[in-house]
C-alpha positions in Angstrom: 7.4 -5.8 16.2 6.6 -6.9 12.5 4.9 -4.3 10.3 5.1 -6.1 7.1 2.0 -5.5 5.6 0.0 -8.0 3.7 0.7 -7.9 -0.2 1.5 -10.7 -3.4 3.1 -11.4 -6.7 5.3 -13.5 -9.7 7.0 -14.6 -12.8 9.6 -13.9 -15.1 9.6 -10.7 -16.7 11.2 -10.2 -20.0 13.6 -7.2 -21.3 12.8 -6.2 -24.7 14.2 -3.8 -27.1 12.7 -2.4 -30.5 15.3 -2.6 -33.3 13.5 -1.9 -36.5 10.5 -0.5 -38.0 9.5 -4.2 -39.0 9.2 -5.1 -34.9 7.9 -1.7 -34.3 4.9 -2.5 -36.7 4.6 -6.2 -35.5 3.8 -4.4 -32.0 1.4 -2.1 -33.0 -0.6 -4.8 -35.1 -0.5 -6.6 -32.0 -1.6 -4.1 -29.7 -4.9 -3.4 -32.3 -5.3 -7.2 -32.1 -5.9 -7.2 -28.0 -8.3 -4.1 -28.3 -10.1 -5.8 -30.9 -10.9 -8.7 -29.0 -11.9 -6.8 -25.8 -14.6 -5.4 -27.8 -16.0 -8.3 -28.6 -19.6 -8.5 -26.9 -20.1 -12.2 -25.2 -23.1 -14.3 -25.6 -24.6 -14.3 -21.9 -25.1 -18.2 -22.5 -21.3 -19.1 -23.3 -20.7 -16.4 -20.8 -22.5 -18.2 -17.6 -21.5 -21.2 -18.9 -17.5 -20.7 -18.4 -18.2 -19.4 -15.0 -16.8 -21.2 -12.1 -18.3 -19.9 -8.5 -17.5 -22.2 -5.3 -20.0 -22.9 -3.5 -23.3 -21.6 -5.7 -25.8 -23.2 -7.6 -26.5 -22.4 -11.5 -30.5 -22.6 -12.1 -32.4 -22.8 -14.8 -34.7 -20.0 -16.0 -35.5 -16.5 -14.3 -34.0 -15.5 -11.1 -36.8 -14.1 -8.8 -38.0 -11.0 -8.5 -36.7 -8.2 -6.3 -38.7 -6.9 -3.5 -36.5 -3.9 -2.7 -36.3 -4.6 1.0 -32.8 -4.3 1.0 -29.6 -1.9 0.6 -26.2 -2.7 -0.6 -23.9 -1.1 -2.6 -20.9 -2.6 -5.3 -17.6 -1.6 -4.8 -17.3 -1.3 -9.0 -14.9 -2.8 -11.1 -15.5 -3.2 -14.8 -12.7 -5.2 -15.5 -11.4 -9.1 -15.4 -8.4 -10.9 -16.7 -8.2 -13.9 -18.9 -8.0 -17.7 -17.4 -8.1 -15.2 -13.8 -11.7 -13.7 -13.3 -12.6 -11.2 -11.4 -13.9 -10.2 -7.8 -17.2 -8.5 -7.3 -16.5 -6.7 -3.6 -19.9 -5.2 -2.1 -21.1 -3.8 1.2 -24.4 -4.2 2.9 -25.5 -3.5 6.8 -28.1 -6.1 6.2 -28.4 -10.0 7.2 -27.7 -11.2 4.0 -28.3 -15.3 3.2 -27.1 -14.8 -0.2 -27.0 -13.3 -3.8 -28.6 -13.9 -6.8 -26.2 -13.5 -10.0 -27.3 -12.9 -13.7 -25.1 -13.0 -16.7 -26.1 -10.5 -19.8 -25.0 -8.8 -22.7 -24.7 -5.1 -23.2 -27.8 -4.7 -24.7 -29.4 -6.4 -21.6 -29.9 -9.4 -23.4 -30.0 -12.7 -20.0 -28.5 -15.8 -19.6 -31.1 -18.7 -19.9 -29.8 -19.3 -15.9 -28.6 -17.6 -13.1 -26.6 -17.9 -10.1 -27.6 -18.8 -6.3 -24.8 -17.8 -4.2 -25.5 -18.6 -0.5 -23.8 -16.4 2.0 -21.5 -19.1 3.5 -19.8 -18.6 -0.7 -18.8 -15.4 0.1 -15.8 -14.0 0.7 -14.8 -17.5 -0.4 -10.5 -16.0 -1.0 -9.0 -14.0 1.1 -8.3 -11.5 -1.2 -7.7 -7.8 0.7 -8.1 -5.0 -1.7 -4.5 -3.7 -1.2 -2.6 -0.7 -3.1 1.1 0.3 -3.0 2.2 2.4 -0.3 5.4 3.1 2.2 5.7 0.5 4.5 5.4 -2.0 1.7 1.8 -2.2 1.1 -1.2 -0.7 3.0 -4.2 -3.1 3.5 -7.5 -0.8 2.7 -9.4 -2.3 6.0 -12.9 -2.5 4.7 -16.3 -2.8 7.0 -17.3 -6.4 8.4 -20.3 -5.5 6.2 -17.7 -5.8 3.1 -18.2 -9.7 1.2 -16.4 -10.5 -1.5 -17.8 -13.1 -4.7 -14.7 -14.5 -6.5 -15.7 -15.6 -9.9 -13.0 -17.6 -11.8 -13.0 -18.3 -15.8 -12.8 -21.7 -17.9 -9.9 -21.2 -20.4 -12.6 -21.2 -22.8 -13.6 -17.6 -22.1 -12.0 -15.3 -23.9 -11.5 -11.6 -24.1 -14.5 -9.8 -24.8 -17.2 -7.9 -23.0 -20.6 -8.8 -20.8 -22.6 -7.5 -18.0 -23.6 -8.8 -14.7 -26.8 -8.0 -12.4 -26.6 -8.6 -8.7 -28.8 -8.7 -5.6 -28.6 -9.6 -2.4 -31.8 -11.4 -0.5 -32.2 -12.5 3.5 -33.5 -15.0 5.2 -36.9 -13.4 5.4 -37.6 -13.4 1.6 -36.7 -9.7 0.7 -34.3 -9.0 -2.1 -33.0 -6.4 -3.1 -33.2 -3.8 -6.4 -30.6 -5.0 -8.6 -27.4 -3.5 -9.6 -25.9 -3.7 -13.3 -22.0 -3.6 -13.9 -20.2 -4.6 -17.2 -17.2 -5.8 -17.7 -13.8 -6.3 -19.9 -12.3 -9.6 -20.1 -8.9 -8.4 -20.7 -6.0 -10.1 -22.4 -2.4 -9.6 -20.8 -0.8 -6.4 -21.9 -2.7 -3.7 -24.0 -0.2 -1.0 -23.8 2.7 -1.2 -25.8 4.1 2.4 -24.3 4.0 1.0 -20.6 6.4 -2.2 -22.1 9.9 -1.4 -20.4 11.0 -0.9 -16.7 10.1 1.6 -14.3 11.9 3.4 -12.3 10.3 5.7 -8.9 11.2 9.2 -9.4 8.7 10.9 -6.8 6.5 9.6 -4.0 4.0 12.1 -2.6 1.2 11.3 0.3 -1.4 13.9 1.5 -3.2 12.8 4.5 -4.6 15.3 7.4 -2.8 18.2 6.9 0.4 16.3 6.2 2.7 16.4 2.7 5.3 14.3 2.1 7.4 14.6 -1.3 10.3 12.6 -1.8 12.8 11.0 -3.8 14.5 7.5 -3.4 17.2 7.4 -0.7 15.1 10.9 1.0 14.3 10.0 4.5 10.8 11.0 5.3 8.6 10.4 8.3 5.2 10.1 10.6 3.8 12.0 13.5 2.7 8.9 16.1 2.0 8.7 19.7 2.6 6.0 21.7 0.4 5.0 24.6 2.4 4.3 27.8 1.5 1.9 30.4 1.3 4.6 32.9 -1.4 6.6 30.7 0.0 9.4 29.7 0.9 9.9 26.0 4.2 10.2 24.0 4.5 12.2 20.7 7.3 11.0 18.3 8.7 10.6 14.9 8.9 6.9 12.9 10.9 7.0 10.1 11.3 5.2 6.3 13.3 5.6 3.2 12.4 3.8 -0.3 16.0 3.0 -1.2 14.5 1.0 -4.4 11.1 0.9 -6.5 10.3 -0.6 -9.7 7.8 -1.8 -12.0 8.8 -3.9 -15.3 5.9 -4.7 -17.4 6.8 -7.1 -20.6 5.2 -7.7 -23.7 3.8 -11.3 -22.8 1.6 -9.4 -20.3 3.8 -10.2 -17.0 5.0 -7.8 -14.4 7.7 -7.8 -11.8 7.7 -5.2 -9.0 10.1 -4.9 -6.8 10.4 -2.3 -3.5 12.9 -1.9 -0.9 12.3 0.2 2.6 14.2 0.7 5.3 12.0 1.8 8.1 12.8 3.0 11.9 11.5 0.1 14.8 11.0 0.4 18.4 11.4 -2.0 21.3 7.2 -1.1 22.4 7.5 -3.1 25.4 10.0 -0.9 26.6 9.1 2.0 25.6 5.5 2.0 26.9 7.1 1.0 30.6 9.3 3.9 30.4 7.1 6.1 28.1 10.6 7.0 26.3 11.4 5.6 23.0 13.7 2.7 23.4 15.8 0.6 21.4 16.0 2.7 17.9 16.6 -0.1 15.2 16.3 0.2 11.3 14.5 -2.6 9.6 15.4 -3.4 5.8 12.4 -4.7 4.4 12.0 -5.8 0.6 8.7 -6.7 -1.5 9.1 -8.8 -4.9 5.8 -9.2 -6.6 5.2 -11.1 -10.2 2.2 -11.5 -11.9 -0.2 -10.5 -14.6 -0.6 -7.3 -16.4 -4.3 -5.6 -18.6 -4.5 -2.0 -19.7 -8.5 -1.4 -20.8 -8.3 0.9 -23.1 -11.7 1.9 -23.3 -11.1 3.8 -19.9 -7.1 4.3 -19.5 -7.1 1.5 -16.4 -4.5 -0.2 -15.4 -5.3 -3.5 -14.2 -2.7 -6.1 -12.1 -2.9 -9.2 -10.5 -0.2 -11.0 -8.8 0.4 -14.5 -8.2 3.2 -14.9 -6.3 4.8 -12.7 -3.0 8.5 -12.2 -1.4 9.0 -10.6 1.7 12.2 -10.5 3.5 12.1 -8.4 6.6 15.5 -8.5 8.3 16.8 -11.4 6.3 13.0 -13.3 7.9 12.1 -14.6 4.3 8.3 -15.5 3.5 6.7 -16.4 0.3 3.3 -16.7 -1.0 2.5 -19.1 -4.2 -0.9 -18.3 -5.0 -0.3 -19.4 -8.9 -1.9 -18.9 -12.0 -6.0 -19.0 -12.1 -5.6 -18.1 -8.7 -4.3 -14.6 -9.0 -5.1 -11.6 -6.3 -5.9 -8.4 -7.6 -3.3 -5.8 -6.9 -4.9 -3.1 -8.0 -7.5 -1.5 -11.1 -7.2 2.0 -11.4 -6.9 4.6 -14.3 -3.0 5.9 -14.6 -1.1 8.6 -16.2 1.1 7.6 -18.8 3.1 10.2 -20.9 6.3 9.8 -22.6 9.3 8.6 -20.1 6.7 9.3 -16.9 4.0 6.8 -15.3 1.8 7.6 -12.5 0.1 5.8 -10.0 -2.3 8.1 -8.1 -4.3 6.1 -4.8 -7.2 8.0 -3.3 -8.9 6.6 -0.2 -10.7 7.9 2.6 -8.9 11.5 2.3 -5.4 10.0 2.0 -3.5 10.6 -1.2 -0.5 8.6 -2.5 0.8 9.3 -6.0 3.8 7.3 -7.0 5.8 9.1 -9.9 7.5 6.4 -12.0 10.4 7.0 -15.1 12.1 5.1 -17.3 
């Protein structure tokens, strides 16, 4: 039974070493170089122009007017990558034809056009919204009611910031209120402190009553219940241990992660005709992921996007090449970072998963 999960990532990450106050200096002057280009604030005009949506159409003048007929709701992100773009993810138990898209500064200031995105543009990349967790990675299953908008970037865009304004309409002419978000074109890197590789010290989940805090090479496992053919019920225990986890992030704003699970498998079949567990196997399973890495310092986020994916389950190799200006967003999340330790802390729907990383 495969239980890879869905994930992606790639390229060649660097090891670096400081060796003088001269490189140390060179570093920081870089570092106050990115920031100071992330705060540059976009004209909505050269913004909307370097804009690349599949599928829409850019008019002229005014978009029209809501009527406020309609609810939706954006899953917020406030921040995109350089020659990548960005995803805007929103949900909406309406009939939605389509969206209506306007660029602006932060002072409000719009774009001379706008955006008509029909809804047969959405969701136009599969791109899940996915975060790191045991069993590889955990696909966050969102609502049918969840589209996606991929925006993509000329080269000519460059780090800085600008707003957008959506809303949705129907076939029936309402439209909704609009909704504001502004974002942070960010250029790889941003952090000199995260440059180095990382090591997982702790992994910790908190999910419906259950705790789990562990080390590599600690076995730890599930409550599950498997549903036999005969209809009764059989309560049991599945099984993992992280044998290897770690993150290098390099100066040229490229990552390489790379994890390694073994994890307890089950002949089902079997075991739901008997209702006893059958066939105990362990499953080696490794994830290599490469790709690009942003830290907005404005907020402490942590943004990274991967463009290629490994997976080797049981010596059963697949790869994923999504390449560059095609990049999926791994995840955008504020971190902890503080001398030797780096934390990744994942909330969702009452689960907690906080990965404890040193160096």
């Amino acid at each position: 039974m495969k239980t890879l999960k869905i994930i992606s990532l790639l390229f060649l990450a660097l090891s670096l070493s400081y060796c003088s106050n001269e490189e140390e200096d060179d570093s920081e002057e870089q570092e106050q170089d990115v920031t100071e280009q992330e705060n540059i604030i976009h004209n909505p005009n050269t913004v909307i122009d370097a804009l690349i949506i599949n599928g829409a159409n850019k008019i002229e003048g005014n978009a029209p007017l809501p009527t406020g007929n309609l609810s939706f709701s954006i899953e917020n992100t406030s921040t995109a990558l350089i020659n990548e773009g960005f995803n805007i993810s929103f949900n909406s138990s309406d009939n939605l034809a389509g969206a209506y898209l306007i660029i602006s500064d932060i002072d409000g200031n719009e774009a001379s056009s706008y955006f008509d995105i029909p809804e047969s543009a959405f969701n136009g990349f599969t791109s899940p919204t996915i975060s790191i967790s045991t069993s590889l990675i955990k696909e966050n299953n969102r609502g049918q009611s969840s589209s996606d908008i991929i925006i993509n970037f000329l080269e000519s865009l460059t780090a800085g910031k600008f707003c957008y304004t959506l809303c949705v309409y129907d076939n029936n002419g309402n439209i909704s209120q609009p909704q504001t978000v502004c974002i942070t074109i960010q250029a790889l890197g941003g952090n000199n402190d995260l440059i180095d590789k990382w090591f997982l010290s702790r992994f910790q989940e908190n999910y419906d009553g259950m705790s789990i805090d562990v080390g590599l090479n600690e076995e730890f496992c599930y409550s599950e219940m498997l549903y036999c053919y005969n209809g009764n019920t059989l309560n049991f225990e599945e099984c993992e241990t992280i044998t290897e986890f770690y993150i290098d992030f390099s100066e040229d704003g490229i990552y390489r992660l790379f994890l390694k699970i073994i994890e307890d498998d089950y002949d089902w079949e079997a075991s739901q005709n008997s209702c006893t567990i059958v066939g105990e196997l362990q499953y080696n399973y490794e994830y290599l992921s490469e790709g690009f890495w942003a830290f907005n310092t404005d907020n402490n986020r942590l943004f990274m996007a991967s463009y290629y994916n490994y997976y080797n389950e049981n010596g059963e190799i697949e790869e994923e090449f999504l390449g560059a200006g095609n990049a999926q967003l791994l995840f955008d999340i504020p971190i902890s970072l503080s001398g030797n330790t780096f934390v990744l802390n994942f909330s969702d729907g009452g689960e907690q998963l906080i990965y404890t990383f040193q160096k």
